[in-house]
N, C-alpha and C positions, 0 to 999 in steps of 0.2 A: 504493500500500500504506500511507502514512503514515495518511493519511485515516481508514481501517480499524482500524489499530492504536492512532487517537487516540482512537475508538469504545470501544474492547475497554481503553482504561485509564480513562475516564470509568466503563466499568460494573464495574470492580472496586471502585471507592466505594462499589455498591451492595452491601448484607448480605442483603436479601431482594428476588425479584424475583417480582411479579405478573405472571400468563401470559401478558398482551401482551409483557410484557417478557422472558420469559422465549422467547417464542416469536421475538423480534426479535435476542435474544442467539445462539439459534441458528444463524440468519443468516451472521449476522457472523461465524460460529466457520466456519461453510461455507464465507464469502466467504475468511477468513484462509487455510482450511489449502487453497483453493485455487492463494490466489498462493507461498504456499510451499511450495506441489509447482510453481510455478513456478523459483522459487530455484534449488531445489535440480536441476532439472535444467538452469538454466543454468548451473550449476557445473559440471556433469558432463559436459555436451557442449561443455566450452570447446574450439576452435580450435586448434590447434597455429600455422596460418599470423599469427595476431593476435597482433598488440601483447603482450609483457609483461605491461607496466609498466599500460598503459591499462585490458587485461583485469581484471586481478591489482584493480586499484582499482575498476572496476566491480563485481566479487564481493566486495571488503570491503566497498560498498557497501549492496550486495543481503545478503549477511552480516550484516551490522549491523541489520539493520531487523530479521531473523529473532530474533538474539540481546535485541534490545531487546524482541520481543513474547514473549521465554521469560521473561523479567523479570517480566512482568506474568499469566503463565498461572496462577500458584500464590497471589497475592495475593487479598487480599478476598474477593468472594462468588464469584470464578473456582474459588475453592478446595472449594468444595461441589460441584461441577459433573463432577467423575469419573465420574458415572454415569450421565452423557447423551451419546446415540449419536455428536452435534454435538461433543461435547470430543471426544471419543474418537478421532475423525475428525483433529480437529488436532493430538491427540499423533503418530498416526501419520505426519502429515506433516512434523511436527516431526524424528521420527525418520530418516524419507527425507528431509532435508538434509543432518542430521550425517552419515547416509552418503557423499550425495556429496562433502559438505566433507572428511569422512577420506577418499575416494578421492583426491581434487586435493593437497589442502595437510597433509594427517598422514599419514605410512605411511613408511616402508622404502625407496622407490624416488621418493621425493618430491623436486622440487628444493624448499626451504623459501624462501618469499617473501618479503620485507620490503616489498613493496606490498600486501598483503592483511595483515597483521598492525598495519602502519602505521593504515591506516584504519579498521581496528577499535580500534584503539588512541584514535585521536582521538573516533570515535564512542560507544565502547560503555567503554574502557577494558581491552578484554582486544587484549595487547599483543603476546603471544607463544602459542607452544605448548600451555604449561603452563597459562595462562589459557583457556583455550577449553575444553583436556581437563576443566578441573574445570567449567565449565559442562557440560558432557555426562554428566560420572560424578555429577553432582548431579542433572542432569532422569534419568539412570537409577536413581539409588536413590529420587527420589521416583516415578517409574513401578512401582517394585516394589514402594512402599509404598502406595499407594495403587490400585491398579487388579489385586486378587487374583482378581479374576472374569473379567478380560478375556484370554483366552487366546494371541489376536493379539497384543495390545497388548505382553501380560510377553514372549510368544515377538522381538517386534521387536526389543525393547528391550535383552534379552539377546544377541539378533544381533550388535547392535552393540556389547554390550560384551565380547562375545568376540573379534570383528572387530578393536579397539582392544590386546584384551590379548594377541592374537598375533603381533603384530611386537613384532620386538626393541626399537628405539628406543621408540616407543610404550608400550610393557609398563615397561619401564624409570621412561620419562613419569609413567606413573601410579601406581609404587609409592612416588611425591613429592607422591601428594595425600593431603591431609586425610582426605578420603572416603571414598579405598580404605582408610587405614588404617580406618576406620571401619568399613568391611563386613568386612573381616579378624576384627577383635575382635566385633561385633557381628552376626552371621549369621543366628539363627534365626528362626522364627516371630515373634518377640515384635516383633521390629525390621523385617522383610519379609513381609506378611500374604499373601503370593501363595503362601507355604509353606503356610499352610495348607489350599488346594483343592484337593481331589484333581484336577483338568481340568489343573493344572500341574505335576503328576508328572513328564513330561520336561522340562521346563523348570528342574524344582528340580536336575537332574543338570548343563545345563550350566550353571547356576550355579557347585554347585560343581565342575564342574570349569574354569572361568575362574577364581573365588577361589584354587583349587588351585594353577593358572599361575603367576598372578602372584606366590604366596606362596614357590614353588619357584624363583624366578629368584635369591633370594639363600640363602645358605646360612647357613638360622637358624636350628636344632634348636629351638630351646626357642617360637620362634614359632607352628611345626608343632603342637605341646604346646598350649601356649595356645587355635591355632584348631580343634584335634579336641577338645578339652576340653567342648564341648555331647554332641557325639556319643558322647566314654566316658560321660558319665552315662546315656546311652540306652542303652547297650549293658549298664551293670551294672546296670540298673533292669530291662532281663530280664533275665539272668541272676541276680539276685538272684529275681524270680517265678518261675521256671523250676526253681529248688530250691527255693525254698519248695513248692511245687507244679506240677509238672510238667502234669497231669490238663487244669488250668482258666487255662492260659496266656496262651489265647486271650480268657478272660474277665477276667482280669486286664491285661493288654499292650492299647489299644486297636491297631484292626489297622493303622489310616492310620497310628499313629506308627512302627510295622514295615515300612511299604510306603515311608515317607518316608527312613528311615534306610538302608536299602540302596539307595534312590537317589542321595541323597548319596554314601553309598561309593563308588558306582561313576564318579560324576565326580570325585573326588579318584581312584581309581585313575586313570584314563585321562589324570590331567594329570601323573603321575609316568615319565616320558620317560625320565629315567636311573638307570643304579645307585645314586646318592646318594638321589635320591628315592623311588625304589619300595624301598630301607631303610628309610628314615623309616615309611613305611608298614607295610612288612611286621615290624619291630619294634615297631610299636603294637598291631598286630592279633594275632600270634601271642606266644605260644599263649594267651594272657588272654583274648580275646575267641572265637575261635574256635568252641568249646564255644555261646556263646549262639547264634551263626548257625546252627550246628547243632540245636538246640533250637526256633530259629523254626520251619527248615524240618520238624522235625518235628512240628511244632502246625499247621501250617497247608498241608502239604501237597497240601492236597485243595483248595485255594484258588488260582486261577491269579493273581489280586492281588497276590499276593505271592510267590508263586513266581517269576513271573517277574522281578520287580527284585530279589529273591535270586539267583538262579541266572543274571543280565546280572552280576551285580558277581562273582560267582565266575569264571566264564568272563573278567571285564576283571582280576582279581584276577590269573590264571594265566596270562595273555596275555604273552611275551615281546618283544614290540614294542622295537625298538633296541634289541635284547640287555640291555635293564634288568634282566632278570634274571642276575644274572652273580653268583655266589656263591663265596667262597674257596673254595680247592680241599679243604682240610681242613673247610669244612662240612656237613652234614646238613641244609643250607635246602630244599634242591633236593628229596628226596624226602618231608623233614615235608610242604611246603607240596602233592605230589601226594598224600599220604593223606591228606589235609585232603578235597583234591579228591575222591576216592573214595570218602570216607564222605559228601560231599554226593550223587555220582551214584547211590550204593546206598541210599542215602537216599530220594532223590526215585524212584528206580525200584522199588524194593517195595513201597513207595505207589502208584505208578502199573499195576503190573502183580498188586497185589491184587484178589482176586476180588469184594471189597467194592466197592472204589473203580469196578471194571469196571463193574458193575452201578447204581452211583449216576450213573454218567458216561450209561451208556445210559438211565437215566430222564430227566433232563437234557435231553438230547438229545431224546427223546419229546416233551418236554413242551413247549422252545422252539425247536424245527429242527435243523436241522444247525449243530449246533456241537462239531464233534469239533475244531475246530482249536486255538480258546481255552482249550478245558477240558485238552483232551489233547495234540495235538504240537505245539503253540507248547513248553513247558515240556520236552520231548522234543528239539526239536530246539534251543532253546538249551544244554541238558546237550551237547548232541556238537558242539555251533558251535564252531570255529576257523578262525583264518585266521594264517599265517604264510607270510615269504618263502620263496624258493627257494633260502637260501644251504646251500651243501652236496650238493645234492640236486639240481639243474637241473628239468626237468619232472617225470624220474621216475623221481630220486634213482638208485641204486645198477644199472643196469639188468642186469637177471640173467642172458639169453643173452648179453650182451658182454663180461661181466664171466667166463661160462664158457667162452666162445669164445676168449679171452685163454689162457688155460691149455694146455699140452700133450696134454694127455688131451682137451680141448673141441676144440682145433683136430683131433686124430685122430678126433674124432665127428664133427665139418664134413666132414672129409676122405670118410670112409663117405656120410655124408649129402650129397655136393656135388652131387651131380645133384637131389636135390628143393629143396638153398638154391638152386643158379640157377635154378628155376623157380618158387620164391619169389621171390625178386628181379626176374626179369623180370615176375612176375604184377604186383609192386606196382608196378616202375615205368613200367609198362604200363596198366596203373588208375590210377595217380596223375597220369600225364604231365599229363591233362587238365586237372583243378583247381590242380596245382600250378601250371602255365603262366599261367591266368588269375588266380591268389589267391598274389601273390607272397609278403603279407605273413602266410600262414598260421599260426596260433601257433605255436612253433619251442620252444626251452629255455630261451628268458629266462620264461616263464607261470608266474605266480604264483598257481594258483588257493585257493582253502580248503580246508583241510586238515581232520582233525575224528581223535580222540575229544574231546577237550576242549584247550584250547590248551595246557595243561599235558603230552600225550602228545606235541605236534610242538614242543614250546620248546627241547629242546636244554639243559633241565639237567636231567637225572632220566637216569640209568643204570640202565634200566630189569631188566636182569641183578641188581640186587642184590635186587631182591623174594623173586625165585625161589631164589637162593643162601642166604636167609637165612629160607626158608620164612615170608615174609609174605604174605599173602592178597589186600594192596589196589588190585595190578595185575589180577590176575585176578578178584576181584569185579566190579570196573570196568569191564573188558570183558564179561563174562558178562552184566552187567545193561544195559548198554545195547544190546549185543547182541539180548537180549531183547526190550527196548520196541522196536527197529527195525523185528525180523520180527513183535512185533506190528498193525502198520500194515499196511493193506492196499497192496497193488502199485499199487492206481490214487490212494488218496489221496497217496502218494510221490510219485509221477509231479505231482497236479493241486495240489499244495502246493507253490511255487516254495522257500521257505526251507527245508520238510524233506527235497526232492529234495536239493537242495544241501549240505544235512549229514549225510543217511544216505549218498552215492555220495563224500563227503570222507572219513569217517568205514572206510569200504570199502579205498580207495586209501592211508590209510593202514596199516591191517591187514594189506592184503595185500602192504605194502611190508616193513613193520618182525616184525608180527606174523602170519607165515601162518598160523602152529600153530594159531592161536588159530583162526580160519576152520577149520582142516582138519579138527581136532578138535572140530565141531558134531558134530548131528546128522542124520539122511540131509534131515529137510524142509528144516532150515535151511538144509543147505549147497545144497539145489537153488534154494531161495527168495534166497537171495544170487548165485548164477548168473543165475537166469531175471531178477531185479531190472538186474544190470549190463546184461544185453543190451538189455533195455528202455532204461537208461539210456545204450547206444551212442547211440540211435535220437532222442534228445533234442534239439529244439534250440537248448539253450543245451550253449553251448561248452566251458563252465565244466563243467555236469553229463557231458556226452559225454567230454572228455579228461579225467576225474575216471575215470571207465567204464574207456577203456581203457588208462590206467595199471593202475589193480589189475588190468585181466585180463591184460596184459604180465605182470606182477611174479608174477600165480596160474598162468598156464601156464610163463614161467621155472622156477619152484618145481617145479613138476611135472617139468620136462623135467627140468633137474639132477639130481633126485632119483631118478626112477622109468622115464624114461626112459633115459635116459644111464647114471643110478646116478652116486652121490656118489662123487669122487675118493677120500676116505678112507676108502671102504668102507665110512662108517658113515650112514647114513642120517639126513638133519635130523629132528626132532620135526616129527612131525604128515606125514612122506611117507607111512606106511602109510594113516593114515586117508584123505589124498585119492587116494591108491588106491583105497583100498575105494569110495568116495565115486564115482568113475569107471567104476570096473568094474560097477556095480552103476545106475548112470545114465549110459552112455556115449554120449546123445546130448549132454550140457551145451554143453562146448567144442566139437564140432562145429556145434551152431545158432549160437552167438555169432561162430565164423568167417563162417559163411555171410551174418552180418547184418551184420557189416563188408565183406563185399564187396558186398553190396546197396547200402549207403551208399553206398560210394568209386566201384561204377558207375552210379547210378541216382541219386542228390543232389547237388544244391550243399551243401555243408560249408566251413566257412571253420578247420576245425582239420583241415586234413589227414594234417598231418607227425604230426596229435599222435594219428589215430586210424590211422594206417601201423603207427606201434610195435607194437604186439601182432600184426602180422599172422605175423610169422616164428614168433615163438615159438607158435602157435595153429598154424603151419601144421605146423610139427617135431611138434607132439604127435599131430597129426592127420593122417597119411601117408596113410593109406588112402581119406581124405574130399579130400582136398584133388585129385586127379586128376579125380573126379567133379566135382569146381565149377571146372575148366578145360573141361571139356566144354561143361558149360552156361553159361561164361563164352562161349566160340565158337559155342555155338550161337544164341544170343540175336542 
């Protein structure tokens, strides 16, 4: 390798190079970043049974030759050469060293070596930790200053410097170099030109949310200030267009500077982990800026550009991740921050479910194929994407016949009814014996699947009782309208869309956990098109969409039986039992077919969610007395 690399600093003398020369420089950029994907995986696949000490100097060795030809990458006529396929090649390999070297000698679970620091020390002069890390955070802010086109290139190089900034020890490392503090102060466009291509839209997210990391490891308010300080000028620079003229927003605001800024957000959301820091946050943004996001999304609505890195940062915005959301007990955070939410989903949804908008999407679509998903339920089913644990809630939270069966009055209903529950129970454990036996580890109650209206409905700060006690409208808008865009979606796009199946059957399970009324209270199409949808979504084979399914049809016949079966303990009837009454009596095949389809599953499929598609079968079978002796028969006859 020396040979090569004595090559590669002779022609950094050179400022201009003739195409023999240029075509020989190539070469050698091939020959380099071949032996340094050498290196690097002799780093990587070091030995456990070898030497130490022998090893350890071997790799400072091999180490040092790498670091001495970084030395020389950025110098002379090397430095024009960013935009040949041959450089391009050896940064990336470049990049595949420092990985292995942070897998071996930097990270968290590292023994730290004094034989590979040693002989870098003697060779190269970086002697320790610190010394290496700033070789690395230097060739990453020159990769991101230089190479804005190369989409591999910025995505690698950010790899790695997220990779770095999320160990602790490390993270710590680097908020002692020069550089970071550089990138800290210095962030935008002007200073990393990779901001300005659109091909790096996700890439300018984890930017900042690595910047974000590292800036929230120490507790610096006024630092926060300083590094959001580009981004409030963007923010009041629309909003200042936005009043001056609402109309020509779009023509005023270029759009990439809107597509850009809510990417940004949403990697600074996503790196705020704790109460301390999703404050910082959430005290910048509300209620000063608020207003402008709102105003984008209504200028540009009709544009999925930007919709959808508006409505990723509102959804990471409302996301309760480590209970960061945690707001004193005497504040009003908790439900500002959900009407915020609500006027962006009624927002985005009476735009979407305008008869204008319908019509423009369907010419669209005419004109360049099928593209209902871009245009229409990408931005649909980000509005209802959430995902939160299972704390409080096990698989499927509050469960409504056990929770009635507890009760005196529920055990004297088991009691009348204990001849059809033992033939419930024998039926399931009868049908179940099989898969359970072979699929011990079938999902159980630790499953955390996605949840959905928006992460703001499953976050667990929003009492959602006070909307209605104090006649505000932004719960029930909320629901109504995406409600709406759901059942407008056809059955089979739901089904042949993985991300929207997953957030309309999330979105379902929680409804018909938290809020039945709101289900019961549709209309007769809607509430059959929300039945007929779950049963399809039994039959599903992802696990995640299935026991999404029959949770809410657990939680929806519970409801049923309590109320209209049984009849409510306190005589008084929950909201919304008469209408799914009505609702039943007037389509009483619903809950019968969805029974029947769970027992097609549990006899006739491998299922690897068994326990989790078991649940509904009692309370399906209690409401369905009359059907359930008929699919015994044809269970024994079969």
């Amino acid at each position: 390798m020396d040979p090569l690399v004595a090559q590669y600093e002779e022609a950094a003398a050179v400022t201009g190079f003739t195409a023999p020369q240029a075509q020989q420089l190539a070469v050698l950029e091939g020959q380099l970043a071949w032996m340094v994907y050498i290196v690097g995986s002799v780093l990587k696949g070091r030995l456990s049974s070898s030497s130490a000490e022998s090893q350890e100097s071997i790799d400072g060795d091999l180490a040092s030759r790498v670091f001495k030809l970084l030395g020389l990458m950025d110098a002379g006529g090397h430095a024009g050469r960013y935009g040949e396929a041959t450089r391009q090649r050896l940064d990336i390999a470049v990049l595949n060293f420092f990985q292995s070297f942070r897998k071996v000698y930097i990270g968290e679970q590292v023994m730290h070596s004094s034989f590979v620091y040693s002989r870098l020390g003697e060779r190269t002069g970086l002697g320790d930790h610190l010394a290496v890390l700033s070789q690395m955070l230097s060739k990453v802010a020159t990769n991101l200053r230089a190479y804005g086109r190369s989409e591999q290139l910025v995505h690698l190089t950010l790899q790695l410097f997220q990779d770095l900034a999320s160990g602790y020890m490390s993270g710590k490392l680097l908020l002692k170099l020069e550089v970071v503090g550089l990138m800290l102060q210095h962030h935008t466009s002007s200073a990393f030109h990779f901001l300005d291509h659109p091909v790096n839209g996700r890439n300018r997210t984890v930017f900042y949310s690595t910047l974000a990391r590292l800036l929230f490891m120490e507790d610096t308010p006024h630092r926060f200030k300083t590094f959001v300080e580009p981004l409030t000028q963007v923010l009041n620079g629309i909003a200042a267009a936005a009043a001056a003229n609402p109309q020509t927003l779009q023509q005023q605001v270029p759009q990439q500077l809107v597509v850009g800024v809510f990417r940004d957000l949403r990697g600074i959301a996503a790196a705020t982990s704790t109460r301390r820091t999703y404050g910082l946050l959430f005290d910048w943004l509300y209620p000063q800026h608020m207003p402008a996001i709102l105003k984008c999304l209504d200028a540009w609505a009709g544009c999925p550009e930007v919709t959808a890195p508006l409505l990723k940062f509102v959804a990471e915005f409302c996301f309760n991740k480590s209970q960061r959301l945690t707001f004193d007990s005497s504040s009003p955070n908790g439900i500002l921050l959900f009407r915020e939410v609500s006027k962006v989903i009624v927002t985005y949804g009476s735009h979407v479910l305008s008869p204008q908008q319908q019509q423009q999407q369907q010419q669209q679509q005419a004109a360049s194929g099928n593209q209902a998903y871009p245009l229409r339920y990408k931005g649909i089913w980000i509005c209802l994407q959430a995902r939160r644990t299972g704390a409080g809630r096990g698989a499927y939270g509050v469960a409504g016949l056990h929770r009635t069966f507890g009760s005196p009055r529920g055990a004297r209903s088991v009691a009348r009814r204990l001849p059809l529950a033992e033939a419930a129970l024998s039926a399931a454990l009868a049908l179940g014996s099989r898969s359970c036996a072979s699929q011990p580890t079938a999902i159980g109650p630790g499953l955390s699947p996605q949840r959905a209206l928006s992460r703001a409905m499953s976050g667990n700060y929003v009492n959602f009782g006070v909307f209605e006690l104090y006649g505000d409208t932004a719960l029930r808008d909320a629901l109504d309208v995406a409600l709406r865009m759901v059942v407008s979606i056809p059955q089979a796009d739901i089904m042949g869309f993985k991300k929207v199946s997953k957030a309309y059957f999330a979105l379902l399970e929680v409804l018909c956990h938290s809020h039945t009324a709101t289900i019961a209270n549709t209309d007769a199409a809607t509430f059959n098109y929300i039945l007929t949808s779950l049963e399809q979504g039994l039959k599903s084979v992802d696990v995640i969409v299935s026991s999404a399914c029959a949770s809410a049809v657990d939680n929806l016949a519970a409801f049923y039986f309590r109320n209209v079966v049984q009849g409510p303990e306190s005589g008084k009837a929950a909201p919304g039992a008469e209408a799914i009454e009505a609702h039943l009596r007037q389509q009483p095949h619903l809950l019968p077919e969805v029974l029947r389809a769970l027992f097609e599953i549990i006899l006739f499929e491998e299922c690897s969610n068994q326990w989790s598609l078991s649940r509904p079968m009692l309370s399906l079978i209690l409401v369905n007395e009359a059907v359930f002796p008929d699919l015994q028969r044809q269970g024994r006859g079969v």
